[in-house]
C-alpha positions in Angstrom: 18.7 1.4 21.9 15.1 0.8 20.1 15.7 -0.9 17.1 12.3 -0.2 14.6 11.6 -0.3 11.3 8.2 0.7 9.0 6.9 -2.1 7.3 4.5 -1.3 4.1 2.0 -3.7 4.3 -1.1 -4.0 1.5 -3.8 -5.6 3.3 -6.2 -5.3 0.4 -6.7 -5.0 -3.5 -9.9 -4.3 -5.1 -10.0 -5.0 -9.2 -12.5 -3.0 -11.2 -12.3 -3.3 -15.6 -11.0 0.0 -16.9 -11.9 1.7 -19.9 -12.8 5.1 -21.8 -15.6 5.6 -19.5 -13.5 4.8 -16.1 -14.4 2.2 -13.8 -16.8 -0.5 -14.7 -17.6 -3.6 -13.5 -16.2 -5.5 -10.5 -13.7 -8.2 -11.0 -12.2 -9.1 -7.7 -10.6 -8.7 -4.4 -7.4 -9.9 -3.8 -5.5 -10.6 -0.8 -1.9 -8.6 -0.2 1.1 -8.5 0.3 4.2 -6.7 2.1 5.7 -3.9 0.0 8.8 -3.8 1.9 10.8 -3.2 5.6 12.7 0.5 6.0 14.4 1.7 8.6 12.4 5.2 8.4 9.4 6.5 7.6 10.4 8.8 4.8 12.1 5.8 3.2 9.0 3.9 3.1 7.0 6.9 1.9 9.5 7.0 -1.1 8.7 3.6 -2.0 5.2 3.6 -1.4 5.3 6.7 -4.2 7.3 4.5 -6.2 4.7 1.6 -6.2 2.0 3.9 -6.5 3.8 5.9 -9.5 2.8 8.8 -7.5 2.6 10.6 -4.4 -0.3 9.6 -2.3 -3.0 12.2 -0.6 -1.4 11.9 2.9 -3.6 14.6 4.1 -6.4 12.6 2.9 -6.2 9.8 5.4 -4.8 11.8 8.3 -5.8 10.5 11.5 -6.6 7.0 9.7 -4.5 3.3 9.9 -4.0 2.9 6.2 -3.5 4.9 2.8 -5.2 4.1 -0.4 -4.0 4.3 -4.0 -5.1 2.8 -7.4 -3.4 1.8 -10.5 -4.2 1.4 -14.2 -3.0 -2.8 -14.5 -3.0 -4.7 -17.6 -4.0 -8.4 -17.2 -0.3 -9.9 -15.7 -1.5 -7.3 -12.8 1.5 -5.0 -13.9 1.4 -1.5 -13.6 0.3 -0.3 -17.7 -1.2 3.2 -18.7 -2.9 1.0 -21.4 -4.4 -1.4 -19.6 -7.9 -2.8 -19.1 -8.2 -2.7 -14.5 -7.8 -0.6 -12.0 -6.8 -1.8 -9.0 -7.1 0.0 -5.7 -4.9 -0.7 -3.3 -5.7 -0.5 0.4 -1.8 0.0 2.4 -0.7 0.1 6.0 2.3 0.8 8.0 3.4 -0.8 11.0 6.1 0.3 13.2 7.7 -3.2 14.4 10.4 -3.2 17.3 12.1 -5.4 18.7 11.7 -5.9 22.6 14.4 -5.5 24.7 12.8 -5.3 28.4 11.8 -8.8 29.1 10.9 -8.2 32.6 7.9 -5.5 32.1 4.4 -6.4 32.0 2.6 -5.5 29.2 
């Protein structure tokens, strides 16, 4: 028995400032963070729409190793309609499992 799960991964955030006329001018990168483990993909697709506060453009990125996504962020970084960044968010998802066959060569 293969015991996997999908870890969400962000493995990079770029901050522009937001305003009436969209992006402007480039505040930062920032490092990231994991999202969360699942034990499928379509639970880690739910949360990934839950971060994002939508569903992301799978099709988009078919055939590529991440998904991207941004969001409107106020100063704390919090997720805020109002606020004065985006952030886009660069995600990944990694299938991790645990081995069970010690004696093959990888």
């Amino acid at each position: 028995m293969t015991n996997c799960e999908y870890r969400l991964r962000v493995i990079d955030i770029t901050v522009h400032k937001w305003g009436e006329d969209g992006q402007g001018e480039h505040v930062c990168n920032k490092g990231g963070f994991t999202i969360g483990s699942f034990d499928t993909i379509a639970k880690a697709k739910a949360e990934l729409a839950e971060f994002f506060g939508y569903e992301p453009d799978y099709e988009a990125y078919e055939g590529e190793d991440y998904v991207c996504g941004g969001i409107i962020e106020n100063e704390d970084a919090y997720a805020d309609p109002d606020g004065e960044y985006i952030a886009d968010y660069v995600v990944t998802m990694d299938k991790v499992c645990t081995v069970s066959n010690w004696g093959a060569s990888a």
